[in-house]
C-alpha positions as CSV (number, residue, x, y, z in Angstrom):
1,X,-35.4,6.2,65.1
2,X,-37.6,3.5,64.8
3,X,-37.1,0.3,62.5
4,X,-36.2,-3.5,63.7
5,X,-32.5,-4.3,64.2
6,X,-31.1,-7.8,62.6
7,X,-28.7,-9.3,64.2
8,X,-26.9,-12.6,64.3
9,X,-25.5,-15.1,66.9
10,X,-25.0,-19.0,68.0
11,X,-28.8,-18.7,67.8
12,X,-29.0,-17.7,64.1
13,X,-30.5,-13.9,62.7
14,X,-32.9,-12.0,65.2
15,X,-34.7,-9.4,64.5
16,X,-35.5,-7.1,67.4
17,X,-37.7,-3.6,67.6
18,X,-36.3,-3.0,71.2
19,X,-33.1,-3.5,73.6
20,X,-30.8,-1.9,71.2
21,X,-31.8,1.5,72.7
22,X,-27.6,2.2,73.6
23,X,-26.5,1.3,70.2
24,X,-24.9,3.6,67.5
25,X,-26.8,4.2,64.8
26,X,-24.1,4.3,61.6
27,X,-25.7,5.4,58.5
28,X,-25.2,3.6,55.5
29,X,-26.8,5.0,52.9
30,X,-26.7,8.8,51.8
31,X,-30.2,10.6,51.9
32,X,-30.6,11.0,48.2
33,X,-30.4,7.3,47.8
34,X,-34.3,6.9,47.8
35,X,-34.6,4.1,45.9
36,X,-31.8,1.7,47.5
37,X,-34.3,3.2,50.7
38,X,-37.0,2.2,49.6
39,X,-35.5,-1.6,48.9
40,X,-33.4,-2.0,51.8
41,X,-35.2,-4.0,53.8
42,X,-36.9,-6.1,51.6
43,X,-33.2,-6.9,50.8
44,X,-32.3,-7.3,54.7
45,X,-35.0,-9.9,55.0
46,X,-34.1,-12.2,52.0
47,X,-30.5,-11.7,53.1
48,X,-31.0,-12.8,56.8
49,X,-32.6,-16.2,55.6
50,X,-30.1,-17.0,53.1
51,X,-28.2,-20.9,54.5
52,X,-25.2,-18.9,55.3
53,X,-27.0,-17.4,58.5
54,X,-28.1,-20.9,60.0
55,X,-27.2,-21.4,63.4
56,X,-25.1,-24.0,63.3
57,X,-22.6,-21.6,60.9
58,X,-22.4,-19.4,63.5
59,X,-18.3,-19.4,64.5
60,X,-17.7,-16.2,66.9
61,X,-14.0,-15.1,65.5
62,X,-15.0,-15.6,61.4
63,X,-18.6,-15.7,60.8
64,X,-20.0,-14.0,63.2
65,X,-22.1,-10.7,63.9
66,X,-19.8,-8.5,62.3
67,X,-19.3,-11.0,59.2
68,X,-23.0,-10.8,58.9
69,X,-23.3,-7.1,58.2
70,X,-20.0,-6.6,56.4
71,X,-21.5,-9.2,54.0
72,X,-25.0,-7.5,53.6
73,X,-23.2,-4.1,52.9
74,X,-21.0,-5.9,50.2
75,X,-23.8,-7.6,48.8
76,X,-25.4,-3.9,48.3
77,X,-22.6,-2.5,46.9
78,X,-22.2,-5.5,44.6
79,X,-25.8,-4.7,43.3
80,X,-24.4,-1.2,42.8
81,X,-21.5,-1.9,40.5
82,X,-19.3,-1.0,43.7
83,X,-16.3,-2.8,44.8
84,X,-16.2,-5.0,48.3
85,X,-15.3,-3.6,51.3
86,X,-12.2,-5.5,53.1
87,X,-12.9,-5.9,56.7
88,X,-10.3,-3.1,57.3
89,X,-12.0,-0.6,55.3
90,X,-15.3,-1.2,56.4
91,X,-14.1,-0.6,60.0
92,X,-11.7,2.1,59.1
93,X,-14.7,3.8,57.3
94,X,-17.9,3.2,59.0
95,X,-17.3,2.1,62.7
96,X,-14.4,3.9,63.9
97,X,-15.9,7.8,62.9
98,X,-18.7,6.7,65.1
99,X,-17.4,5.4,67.9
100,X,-14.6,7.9,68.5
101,X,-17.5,10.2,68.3
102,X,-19.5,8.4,70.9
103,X,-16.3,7.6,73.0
104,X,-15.6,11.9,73.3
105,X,-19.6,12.3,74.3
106,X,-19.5,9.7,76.9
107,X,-16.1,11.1,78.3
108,X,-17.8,14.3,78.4
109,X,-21.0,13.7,79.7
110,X,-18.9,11.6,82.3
111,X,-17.1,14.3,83.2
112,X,-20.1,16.7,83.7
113,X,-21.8,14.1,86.2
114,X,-18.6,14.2,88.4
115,X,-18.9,17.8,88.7
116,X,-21.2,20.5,90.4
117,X,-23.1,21.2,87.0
118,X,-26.8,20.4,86.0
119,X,-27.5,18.5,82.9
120,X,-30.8,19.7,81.2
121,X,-32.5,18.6,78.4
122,X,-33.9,21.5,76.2
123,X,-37.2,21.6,75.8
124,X,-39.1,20.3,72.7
125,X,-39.7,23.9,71.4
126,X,-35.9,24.5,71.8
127,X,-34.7,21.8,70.1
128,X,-36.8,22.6,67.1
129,X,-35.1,26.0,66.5
């Protein structure tokens, strides 16, 4: 994929097109969305300036990171007519799917290395099919 990732820290929001190559990419919005798509991050950017995300708010156990997109994806649904996610929820229903997922790849793939076996990427035309 490529796109720009926000985050925030001690240091305030960052926005970043590179060094998040080993993240999870969670998606947040269904395909046929196209017009909540097409707004997103026009809505990311005036989100990520708003005084909330100063640096100085920055607190790492309750406004942190996580805080940061948890409110964004509220702040969506809000614009929706949709109900708040609880942090709970928003882990329970976004994060964890994905990383059990990427936690049973990596034991795999770890597994693999350890033993006598060859791991091969398929070429392009393969891949296609």
């Amino acid at each position: 994929f490529a796109g720009v990732v926000y985050n925030y820290d001690q240091e305030g929001v960052h926005r970043a097109g590179s060094g998040w190559e080993q993240c999870i990419s969670i998606p947040l919005v269904q395909p046929d969305m196209w017009e909540l798509l097409q707004h997103w991050d026009n809505l990311l950017e005036e989100f990520s300036v708003e005084e909330a995300w100063l640096p100085h708010r920055y607190e790492e156990q309750q406004h942190n990171c996580f805080t940061f997109a948890l409110a964004f994806v509220n702040r969506v649904r809000q614009g929706r007519g949709r109900e708040p996610l609880s942090k709970a929820q928003f882990t329970e229903s976004f994060l964890l799917p994905h990383t059990r997922e990427a936690s049973r790849y990596l034991t795999l793939h770890q597994q693999l290395a350890h033993r006598d076996v060859y791991i091969v990427p398929l070429a392009e035309q393969e891949q296609d099919s």
